[in-house]
C-alpha positions as CSV (number, residue, x, y, z in Angstrom):
1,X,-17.6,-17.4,21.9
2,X,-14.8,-16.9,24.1
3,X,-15.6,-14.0,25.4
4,X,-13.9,-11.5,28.7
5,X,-16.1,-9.4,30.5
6,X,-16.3,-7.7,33.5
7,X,-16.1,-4.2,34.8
8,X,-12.5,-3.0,35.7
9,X,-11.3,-2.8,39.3
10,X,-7.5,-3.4,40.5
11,X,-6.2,-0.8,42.5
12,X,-3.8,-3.5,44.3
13,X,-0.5,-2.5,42.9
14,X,0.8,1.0,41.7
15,X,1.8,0.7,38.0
16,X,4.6,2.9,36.8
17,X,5.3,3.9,33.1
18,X,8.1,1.3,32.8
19,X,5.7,-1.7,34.2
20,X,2.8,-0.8,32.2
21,X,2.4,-2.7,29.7
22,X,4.8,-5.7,30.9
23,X,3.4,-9.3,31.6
24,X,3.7,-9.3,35.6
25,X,1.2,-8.5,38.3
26,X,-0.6,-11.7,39.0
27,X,-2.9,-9.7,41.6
28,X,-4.1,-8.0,39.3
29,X,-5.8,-10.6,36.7
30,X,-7.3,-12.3,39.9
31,X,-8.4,-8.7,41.1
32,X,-9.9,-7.7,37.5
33,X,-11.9,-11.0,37.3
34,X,-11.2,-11.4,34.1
35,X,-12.9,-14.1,33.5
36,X,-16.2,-13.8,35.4
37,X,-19.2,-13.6,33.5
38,X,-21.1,-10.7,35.4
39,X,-20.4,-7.9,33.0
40,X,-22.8,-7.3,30.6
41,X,-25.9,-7.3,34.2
42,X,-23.8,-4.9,35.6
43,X,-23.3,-2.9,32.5
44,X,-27.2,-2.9,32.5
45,X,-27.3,-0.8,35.8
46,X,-28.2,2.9,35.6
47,X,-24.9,5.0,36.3
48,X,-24.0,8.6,35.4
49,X,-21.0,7.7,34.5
50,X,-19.9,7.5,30.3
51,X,-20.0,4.0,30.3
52,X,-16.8,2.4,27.7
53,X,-16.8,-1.0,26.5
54,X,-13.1,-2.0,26.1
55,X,-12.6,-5.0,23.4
56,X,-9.8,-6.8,23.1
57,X,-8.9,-7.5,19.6
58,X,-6.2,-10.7,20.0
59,X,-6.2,-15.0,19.8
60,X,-6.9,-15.9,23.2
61,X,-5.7,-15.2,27.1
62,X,-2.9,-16.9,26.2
63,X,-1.3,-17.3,22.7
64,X,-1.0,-20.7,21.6
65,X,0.3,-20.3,18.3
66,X,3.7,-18.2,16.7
67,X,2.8,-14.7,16.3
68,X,3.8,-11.5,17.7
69,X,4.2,-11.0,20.7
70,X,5.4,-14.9,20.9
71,X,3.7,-17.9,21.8
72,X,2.8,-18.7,25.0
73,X,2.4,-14.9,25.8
74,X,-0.1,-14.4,28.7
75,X,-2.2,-11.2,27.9
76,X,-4.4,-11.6,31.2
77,X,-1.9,-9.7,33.4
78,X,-1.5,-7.0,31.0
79,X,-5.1,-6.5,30.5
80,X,-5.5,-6.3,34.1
81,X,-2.9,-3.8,34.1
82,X,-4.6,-1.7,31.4
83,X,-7.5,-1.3,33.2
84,X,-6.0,-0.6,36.2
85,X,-4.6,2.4,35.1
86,X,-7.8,3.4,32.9
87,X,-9.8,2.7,36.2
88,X,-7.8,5.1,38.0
89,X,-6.8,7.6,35.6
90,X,-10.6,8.0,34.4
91,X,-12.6,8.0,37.5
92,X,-15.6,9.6,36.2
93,X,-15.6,6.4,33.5
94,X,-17.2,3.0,33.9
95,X,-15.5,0.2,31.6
96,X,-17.0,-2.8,30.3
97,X,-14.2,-5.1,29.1
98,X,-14.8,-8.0,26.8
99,X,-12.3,-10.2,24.1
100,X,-12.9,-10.9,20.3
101,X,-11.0,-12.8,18.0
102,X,-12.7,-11.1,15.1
103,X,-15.6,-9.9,13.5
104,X,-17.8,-12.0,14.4
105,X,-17.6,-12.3,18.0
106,X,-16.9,-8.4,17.9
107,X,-20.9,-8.2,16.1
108,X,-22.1,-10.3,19.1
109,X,-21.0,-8.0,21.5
110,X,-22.1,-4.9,19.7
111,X,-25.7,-6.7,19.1
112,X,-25.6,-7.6,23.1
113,X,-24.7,-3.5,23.3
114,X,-27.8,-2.2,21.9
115,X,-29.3,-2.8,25.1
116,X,-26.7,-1.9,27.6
117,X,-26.2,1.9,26.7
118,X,-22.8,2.1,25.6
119,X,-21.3,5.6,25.2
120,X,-18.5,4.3,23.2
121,X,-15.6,1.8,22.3
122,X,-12.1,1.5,23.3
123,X,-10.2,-1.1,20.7
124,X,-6.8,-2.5,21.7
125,X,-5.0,-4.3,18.7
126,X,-3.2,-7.2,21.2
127,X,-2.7,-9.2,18.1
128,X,-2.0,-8.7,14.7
129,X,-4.3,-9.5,12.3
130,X,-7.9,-9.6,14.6
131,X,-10.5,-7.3,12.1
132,X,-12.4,-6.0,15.6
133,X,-12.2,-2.3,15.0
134,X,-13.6,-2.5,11.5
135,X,-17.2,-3.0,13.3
136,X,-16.9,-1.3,15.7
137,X,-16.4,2.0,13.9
138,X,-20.2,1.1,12.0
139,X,-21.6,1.8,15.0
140,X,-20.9,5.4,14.6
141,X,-20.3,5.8,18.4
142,X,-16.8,7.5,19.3
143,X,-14.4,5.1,18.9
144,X,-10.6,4.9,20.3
145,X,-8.2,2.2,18.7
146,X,-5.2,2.0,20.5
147,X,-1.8,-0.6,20.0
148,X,0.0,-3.2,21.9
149,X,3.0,-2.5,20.5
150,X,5.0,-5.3,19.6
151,X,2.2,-7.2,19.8
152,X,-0.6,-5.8,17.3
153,X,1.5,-3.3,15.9
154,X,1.3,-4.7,12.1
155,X,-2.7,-4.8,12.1
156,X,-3.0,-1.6,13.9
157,X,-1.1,0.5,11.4
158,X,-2.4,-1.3,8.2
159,X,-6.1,-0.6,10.1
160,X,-5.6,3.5,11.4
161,X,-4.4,4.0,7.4
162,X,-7.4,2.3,5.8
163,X,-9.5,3.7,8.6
164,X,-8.4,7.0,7.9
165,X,-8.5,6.6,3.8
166,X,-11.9,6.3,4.5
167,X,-12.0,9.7,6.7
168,X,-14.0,7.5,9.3
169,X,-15.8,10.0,11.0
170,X,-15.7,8.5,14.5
171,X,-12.1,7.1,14.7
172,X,-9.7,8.2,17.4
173,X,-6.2,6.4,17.9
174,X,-3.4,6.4,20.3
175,X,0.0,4.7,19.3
176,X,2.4,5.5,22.7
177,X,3.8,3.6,25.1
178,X,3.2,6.2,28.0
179,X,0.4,5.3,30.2
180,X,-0.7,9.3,30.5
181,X,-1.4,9.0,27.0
182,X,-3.8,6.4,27.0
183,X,-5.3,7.6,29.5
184,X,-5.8,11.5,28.2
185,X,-6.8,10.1,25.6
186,X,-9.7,8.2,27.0
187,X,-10.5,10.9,28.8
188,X,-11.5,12.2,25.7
189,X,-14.9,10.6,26.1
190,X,-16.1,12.5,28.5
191,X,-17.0,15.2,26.0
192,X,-20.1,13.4,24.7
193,X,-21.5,13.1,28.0
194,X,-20.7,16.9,28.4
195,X,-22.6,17.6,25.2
196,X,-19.7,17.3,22.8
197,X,-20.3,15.6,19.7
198,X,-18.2,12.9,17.9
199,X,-16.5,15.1,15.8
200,X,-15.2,17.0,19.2
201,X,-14.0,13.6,20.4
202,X,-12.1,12.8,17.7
203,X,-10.6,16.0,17.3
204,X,-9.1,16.3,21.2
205,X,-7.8,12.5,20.6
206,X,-5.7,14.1,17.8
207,X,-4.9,16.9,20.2
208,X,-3.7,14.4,23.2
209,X,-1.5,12.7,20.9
210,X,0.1,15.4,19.1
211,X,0.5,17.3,22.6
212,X,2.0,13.7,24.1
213,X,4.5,13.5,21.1
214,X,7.9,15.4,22.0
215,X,9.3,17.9,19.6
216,X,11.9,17.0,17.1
217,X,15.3,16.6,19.2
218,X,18.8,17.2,17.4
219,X,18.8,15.5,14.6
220,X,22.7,16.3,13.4
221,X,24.0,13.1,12.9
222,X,27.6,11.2,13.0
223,X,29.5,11.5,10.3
224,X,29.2,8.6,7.6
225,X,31.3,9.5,4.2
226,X,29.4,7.2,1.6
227,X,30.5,7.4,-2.3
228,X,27.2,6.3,-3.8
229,X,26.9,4.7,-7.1
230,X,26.4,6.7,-10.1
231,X,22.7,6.1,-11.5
232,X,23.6,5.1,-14.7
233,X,25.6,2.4,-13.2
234,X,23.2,1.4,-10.6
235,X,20.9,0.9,-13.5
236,X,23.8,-1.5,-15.3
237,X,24.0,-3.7,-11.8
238,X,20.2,-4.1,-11.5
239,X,20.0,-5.2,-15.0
240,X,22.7,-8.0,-14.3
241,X,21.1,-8.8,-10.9
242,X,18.9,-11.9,-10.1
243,X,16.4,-12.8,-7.6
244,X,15.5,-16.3,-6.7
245,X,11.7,-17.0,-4.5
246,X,11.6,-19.7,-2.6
247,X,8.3,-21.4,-2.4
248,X,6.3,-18.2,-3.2
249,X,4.8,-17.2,-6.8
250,X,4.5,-14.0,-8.2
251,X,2.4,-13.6,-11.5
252,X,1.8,-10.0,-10.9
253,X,4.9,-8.1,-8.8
254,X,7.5,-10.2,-11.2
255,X,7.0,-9.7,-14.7
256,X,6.3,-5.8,-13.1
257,X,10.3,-5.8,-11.3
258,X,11.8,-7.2,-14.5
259,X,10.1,-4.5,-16.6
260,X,10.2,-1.9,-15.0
261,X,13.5,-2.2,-13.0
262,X,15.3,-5.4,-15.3
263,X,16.0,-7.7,-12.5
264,X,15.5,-11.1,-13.7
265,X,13.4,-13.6,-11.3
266,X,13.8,-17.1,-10.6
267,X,11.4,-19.3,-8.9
268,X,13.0,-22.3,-6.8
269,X,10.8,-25.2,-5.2
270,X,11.6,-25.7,-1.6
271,X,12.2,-29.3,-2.3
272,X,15.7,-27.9,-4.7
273,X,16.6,-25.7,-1.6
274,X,15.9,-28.6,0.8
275,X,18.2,-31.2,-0.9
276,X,21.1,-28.7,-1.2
277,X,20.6,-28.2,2.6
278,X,20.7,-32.4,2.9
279,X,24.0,-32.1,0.8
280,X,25.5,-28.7,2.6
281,X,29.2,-30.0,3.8
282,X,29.2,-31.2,7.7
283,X,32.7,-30.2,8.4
284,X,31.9,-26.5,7.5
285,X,28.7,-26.3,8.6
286,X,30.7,-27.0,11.9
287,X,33.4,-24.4,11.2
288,X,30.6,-21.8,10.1
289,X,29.0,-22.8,13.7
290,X,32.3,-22.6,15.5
291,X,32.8,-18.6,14.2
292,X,29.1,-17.9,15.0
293,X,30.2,-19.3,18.7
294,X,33.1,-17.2,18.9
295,X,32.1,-13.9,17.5
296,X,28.1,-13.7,18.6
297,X,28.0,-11.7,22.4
298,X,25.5,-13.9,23.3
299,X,23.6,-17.4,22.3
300,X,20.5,-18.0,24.0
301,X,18.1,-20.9,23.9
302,X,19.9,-22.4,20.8
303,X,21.6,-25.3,20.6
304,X,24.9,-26.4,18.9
305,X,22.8,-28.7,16.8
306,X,20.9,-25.5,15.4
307,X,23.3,-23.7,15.1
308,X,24.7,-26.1,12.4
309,X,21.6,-26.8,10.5
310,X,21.6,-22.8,10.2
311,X,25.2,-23.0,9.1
312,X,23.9,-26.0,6.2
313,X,20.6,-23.9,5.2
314,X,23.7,-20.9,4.4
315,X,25.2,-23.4,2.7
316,X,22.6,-23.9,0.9
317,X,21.4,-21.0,0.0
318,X,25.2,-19.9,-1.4
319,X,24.9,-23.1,-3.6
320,X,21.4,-22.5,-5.1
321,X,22.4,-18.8,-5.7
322,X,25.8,-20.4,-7.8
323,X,23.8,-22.5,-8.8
324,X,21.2,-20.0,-10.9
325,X,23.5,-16.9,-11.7
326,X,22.0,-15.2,-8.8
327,X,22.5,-12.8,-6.2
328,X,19.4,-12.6,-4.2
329,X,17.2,-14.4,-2.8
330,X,14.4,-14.6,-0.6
331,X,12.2,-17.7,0.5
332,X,8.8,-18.3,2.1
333,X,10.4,-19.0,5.5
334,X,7.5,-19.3,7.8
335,X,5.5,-21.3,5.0
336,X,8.4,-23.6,4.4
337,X,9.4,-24.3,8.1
338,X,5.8,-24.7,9.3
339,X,4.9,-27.0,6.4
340,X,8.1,-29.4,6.5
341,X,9.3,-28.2,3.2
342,X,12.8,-26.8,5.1
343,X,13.8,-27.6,8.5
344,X,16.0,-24.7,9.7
345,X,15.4,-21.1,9.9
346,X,17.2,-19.0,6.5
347,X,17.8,-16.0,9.3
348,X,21.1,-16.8,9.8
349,X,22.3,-17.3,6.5
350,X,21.0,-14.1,5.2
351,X,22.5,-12.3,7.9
352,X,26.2,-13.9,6.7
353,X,25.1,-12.8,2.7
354,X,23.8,-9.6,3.2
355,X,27.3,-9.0,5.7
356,X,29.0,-10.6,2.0
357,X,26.8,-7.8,0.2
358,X,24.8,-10.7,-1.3
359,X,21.1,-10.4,-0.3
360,X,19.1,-12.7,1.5
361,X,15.5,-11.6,1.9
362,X,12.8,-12.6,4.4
363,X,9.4,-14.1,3.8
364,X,9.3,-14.0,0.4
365,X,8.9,-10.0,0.1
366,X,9.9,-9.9,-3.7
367,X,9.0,-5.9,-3.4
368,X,11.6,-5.7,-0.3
369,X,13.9,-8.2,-2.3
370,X,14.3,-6.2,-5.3
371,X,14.3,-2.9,-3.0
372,X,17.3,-4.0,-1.6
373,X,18.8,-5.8,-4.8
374,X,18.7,-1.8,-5.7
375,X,19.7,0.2,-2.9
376,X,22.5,-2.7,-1.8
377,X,24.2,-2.0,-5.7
378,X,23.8,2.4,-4.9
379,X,25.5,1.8,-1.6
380,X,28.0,-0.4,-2.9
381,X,27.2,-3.2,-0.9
382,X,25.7,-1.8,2.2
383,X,22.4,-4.4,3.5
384,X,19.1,-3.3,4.0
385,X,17.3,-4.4,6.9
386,X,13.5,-5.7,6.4
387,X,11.3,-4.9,9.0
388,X,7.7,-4.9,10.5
389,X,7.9,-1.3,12.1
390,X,6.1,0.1,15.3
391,X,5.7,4.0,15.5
392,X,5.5,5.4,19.3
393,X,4.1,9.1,19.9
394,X,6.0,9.0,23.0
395,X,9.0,8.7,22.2
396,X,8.5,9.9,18.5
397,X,10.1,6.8,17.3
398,X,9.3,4.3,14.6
399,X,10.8,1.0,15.3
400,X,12.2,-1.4,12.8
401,X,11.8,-4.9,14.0
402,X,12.8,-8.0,12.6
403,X,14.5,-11.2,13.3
404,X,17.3,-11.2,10.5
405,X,20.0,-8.5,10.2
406,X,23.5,-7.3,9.0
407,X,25.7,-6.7,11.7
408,X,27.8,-4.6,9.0
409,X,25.8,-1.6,8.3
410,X,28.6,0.6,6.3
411,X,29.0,-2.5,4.1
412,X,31.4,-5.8,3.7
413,X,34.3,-3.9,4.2
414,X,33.0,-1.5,7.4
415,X,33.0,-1.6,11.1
416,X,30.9,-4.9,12.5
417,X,28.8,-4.1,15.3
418,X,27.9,-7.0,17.9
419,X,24.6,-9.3,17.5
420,X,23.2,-12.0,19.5
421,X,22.1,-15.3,18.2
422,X,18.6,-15.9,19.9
423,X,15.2,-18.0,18.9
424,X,13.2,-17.0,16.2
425,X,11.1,-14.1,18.3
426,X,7.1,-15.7,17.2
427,X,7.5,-19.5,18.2
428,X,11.1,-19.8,20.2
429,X,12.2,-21.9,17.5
430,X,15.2,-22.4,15.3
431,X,18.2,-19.4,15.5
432,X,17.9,-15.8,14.5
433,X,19.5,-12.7,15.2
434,X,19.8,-9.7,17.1
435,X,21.5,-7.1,16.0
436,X,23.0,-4.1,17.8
437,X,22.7,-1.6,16.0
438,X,25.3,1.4,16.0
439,X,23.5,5.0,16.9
440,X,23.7,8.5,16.1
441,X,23.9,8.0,12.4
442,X,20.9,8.7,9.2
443,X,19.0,5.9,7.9
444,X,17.3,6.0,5.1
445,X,13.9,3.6,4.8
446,X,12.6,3.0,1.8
447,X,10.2,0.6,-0.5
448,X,10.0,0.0,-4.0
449,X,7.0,-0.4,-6.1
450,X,7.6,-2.1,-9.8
451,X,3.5,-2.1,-10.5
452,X,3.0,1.6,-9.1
453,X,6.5,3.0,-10.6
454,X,6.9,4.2,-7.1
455,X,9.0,4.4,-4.3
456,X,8.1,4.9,-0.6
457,X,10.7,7.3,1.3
458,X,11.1,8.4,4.6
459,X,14.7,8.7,6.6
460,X,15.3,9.1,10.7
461,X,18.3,9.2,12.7
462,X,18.8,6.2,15.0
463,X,18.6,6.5,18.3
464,X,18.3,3.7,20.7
465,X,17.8,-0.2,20.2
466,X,15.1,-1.3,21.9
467,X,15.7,-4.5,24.3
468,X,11.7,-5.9,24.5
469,X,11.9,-10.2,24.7
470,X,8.5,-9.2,22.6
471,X,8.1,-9.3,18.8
472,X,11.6,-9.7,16.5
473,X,14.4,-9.5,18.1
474,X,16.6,-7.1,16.4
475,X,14.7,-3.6,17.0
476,X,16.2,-0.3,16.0
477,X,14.7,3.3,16.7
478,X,14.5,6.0,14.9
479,X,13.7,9.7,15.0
480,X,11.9,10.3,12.0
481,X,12.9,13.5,9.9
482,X,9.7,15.3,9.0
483,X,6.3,15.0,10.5
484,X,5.5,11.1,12.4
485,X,2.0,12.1,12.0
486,X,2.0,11.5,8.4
487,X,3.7,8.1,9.3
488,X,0.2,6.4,9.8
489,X,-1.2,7.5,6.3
490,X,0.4,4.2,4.0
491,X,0.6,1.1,5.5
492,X,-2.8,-0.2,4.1
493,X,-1.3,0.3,0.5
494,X,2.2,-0.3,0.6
495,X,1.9,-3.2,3.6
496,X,4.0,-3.5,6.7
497,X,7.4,-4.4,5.7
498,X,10.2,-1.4,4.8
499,X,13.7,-1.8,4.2
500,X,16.3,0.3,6.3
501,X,19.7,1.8,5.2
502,X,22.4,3.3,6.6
503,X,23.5,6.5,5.1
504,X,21.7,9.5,3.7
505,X,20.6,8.7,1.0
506,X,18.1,11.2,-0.6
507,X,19.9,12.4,-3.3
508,X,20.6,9.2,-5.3
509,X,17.3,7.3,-4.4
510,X,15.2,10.6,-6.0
511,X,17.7,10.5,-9.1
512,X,16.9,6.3,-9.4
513,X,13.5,7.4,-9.0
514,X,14.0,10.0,-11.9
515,X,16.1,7.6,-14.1
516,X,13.3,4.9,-13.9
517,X,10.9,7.3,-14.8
518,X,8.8,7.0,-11.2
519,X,7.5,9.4,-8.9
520,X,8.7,9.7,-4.6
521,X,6.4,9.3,-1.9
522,X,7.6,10.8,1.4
523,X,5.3,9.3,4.5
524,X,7.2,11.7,6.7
């Protein structure tokens, strides 16, 4: 097992709210000792104190493989910086820090716990996808599951709403990037040794974070006149629409789309997408490259050699979409570039169809695909943006990150906004985008469900993008309308990815809804 422990103790360098939870400090992961193996002896002393095991829930120290935040990402310094602030925002707490990978490490350490009088746990989500917090909460002890954002984001949202569909009796959570936060919020342990029970712990968690979330803010937006399609007709494109997967079956979610929604889907081997990117034309792959040159703000860590296989895989794509009748399409991207079947990244080729209002879909979503294959026909052309969102108390945000997106939000015909052409965020590979999002107008974020005859809803006025070398690269934040609260309820049903629009769109997604014969859910 490779395991972390030791108790925390860096008070060598003041941390401020902007620093906090960005790699740096190298003091502080020598000062921490993370690595030394004295922990769990020490933990064994007697002490007054309300004694907190924190586990990290993540790969390794270091990430060696492509996931969010990115490869190579060195957690140790940020760590140390976590429990540097804990240690000195929670005096009257003595913390216990170890790593887990998953469940079974995480069992290890709670079996080594029965013995060293642990008052409770202290979960941080540095990766995705680690199931830590799952056995931790069996323990029944108070338990507080807090998020790396941009870094465990996906597993800590999917985990808090299954956690919570449970009504786990002993869950806590904090999702903020503002150090007082976290620490209030660990504070909260205190209680038990004051007499408090778990229930009381939980409930001043929720307290702390609903006091740490600012109120709603002005959410009048710019002005964005948008003549929607009528539903009948929207219904009439959807039925002459057609999506082609990529490497990526659906025997379930398909037959479902074309039923209830009458899209028609196509599945495509990589190896027919592969030879059309072999074929693609070299002179205008070149040209393609030459625009993206001229019109991108800034290229960074891509060479001219990517940038034309990008320009070949768009190529491609326009030729396999001729090809079958179609106008969407989305392929197993990571699947396909990780196993040889393509060899360039689709990111920039979608972002050139969806600017074309054609629709190029990431990862294989065929629920986001045929989302957008709707929405993209009621806007009359606008693209949706598919995301893996982060919510933030602090800032009450939810961010929609991803590493392919429009840079013509009103449509073919609108405004473009500038975008940077940058590595693929997870392994600094191949070329992607970054968007810049223009501010100060509504979004609407939604997600269709063929099977449930469903459609997940929730809009927010955007405010800021967010400029973090962690995670996808395009990142635009919203203020939600309605209550962010409720924005940690759905994940573990309806997955990670949503689909942004631009526009206010309630009115004609609810009547689609109606037309189709399926019910709204609103998560805000």
């Amino acid at each position: 097992m490779n395991r972390l422990e030791s108790l925390s103790a860096c008070a060598c360098c003041p941390v401020s709210r902007r620093r906090f939870l960005a790699a740096g400090c190298a003091a502080c992961a020598g000062a921490t000792g993370l690595m030394a193996g004295s922990g769990l002896a020490r933990a064994a002393e007697k002490t007054d104190k309300t004694r907190i095991r924190i586990i990290y829930a993540l790969h390794g120290p270091t990430q060696l493989s492509a996931d969010w935040p990115n490869v190579g990402f060195d957690f140790r310094p940020v760590m140390a910086q976590i429990e540097a602030v804990l240690k000195r925002g929670c005096p009257n707490i003595e913390f216990v820090t170890s790593m887990a990978t998953g469940a079974k490490q995480t069992q290890e350490i709670l079996e080594q716990d029965k013995s060293a009088k642990i008052d409770g746990y202290l979960v941080y989500q540095m990766n995705c996808w680690n199931h830590v917090v799952q056995p931790v909460v069996t323990t029944g002890k108070p338990t507080l599951y807090a998020d790396f954002q941009f870094g465990g984001s996906g597993g800590f949202l999917v985990y808090t709403a299954s956690l919570l569909r449970r009504n786990t009796p002993n869950l806590g959570f904090v999702a903020s990037s503002n150090p007082d936060d976290l620490v209030a919020a660990v504070g909260c342990f205190e209680l038990i040794k004051k007499g408090g029970s778990v229930a009381d712990f939980v409930a001043a968690t929720e307290r702390v974070r609903k006091n740490g979330t600012p109120a709603s803010s002005d959410l009048i937006c710019k002005p964005d006149p948008l003549k929607t399609l009528d539903t009948k007709d929207c219904l009439t494109a959807m039925k002459q629409s057609k999506i082609l997967t990529v490497g990526r079956f659906f025997p379930k979610i398909g037959p479902a789309v074309t039923e209830q929604m009458g899209i028609e889907i196509v599945e495509v081997p990589f190896a027919e997408l592969n030879a059309a990117w072999e074929a693609a034309d070299k002179d205008q792959s070149r040209e393609i490259a030459d625009r993206w040159q001229k019109t991108a703000a800034k290229i960074e860590d891509v060479s001219r050699e990517t940038l034309e296989q990008s320009a070949a895989m768009y190529l491609a794509e326009k030729e396999v979409l001729k090809k079958h009748g179609a106008n969407a399409i989305t392929i197993n991207c990571l699947g396909g570039f990780y196993g040889g079947h393509i060899h360039a990244y689709p990111c920039l080729g979608f972002h050139e169809l969806n600017n074309r209002g054609l629709i190029g879909a990431c990862e294989c979503d065929l629920r986001a695909t045929a989302t957008m294959v709707a929405m993209t026909a009621m806007t009359g052309g606008r693209p949706g943006f598919i995301s893996d969102p982060v919510v933030d108390t602090a800032k009450r945000q939810i961010i929609y990150a991803h590493c392919v997106a429009s840079n013509r939000v009103f449509g073919p015909q609108g405004e473009t906004n500038p975008f940077e052409i940058l590595t693929h965020s997870e392994d600094r590979n191949g070329a992607a985008v970054r968007s810049i999002f223009p501010v100060g107008y509504m979004t609407t974020t939604v997600k269709f469900s063929s099977e449930r005859k469903a459609i997940l809803f929730h809009q927010g006025k955007a405010v800021e993008n967010v400029d973090d070398d962690r995670a996808c690269r395009t990142k635009l934040a919203v203020e939600p309308v309605g209550d962010i609260e409720k924005l940690f309820r759905q994940w573990d049903q309806w997955g990670w990815h949503r689909v942004t629009y631009y526009g206010d769109l309630k009115e004609p997604v609810f009547a689609l809804a109606d037309a189709l014969g399926w019910k709204v859910l609103e998560e805000a």
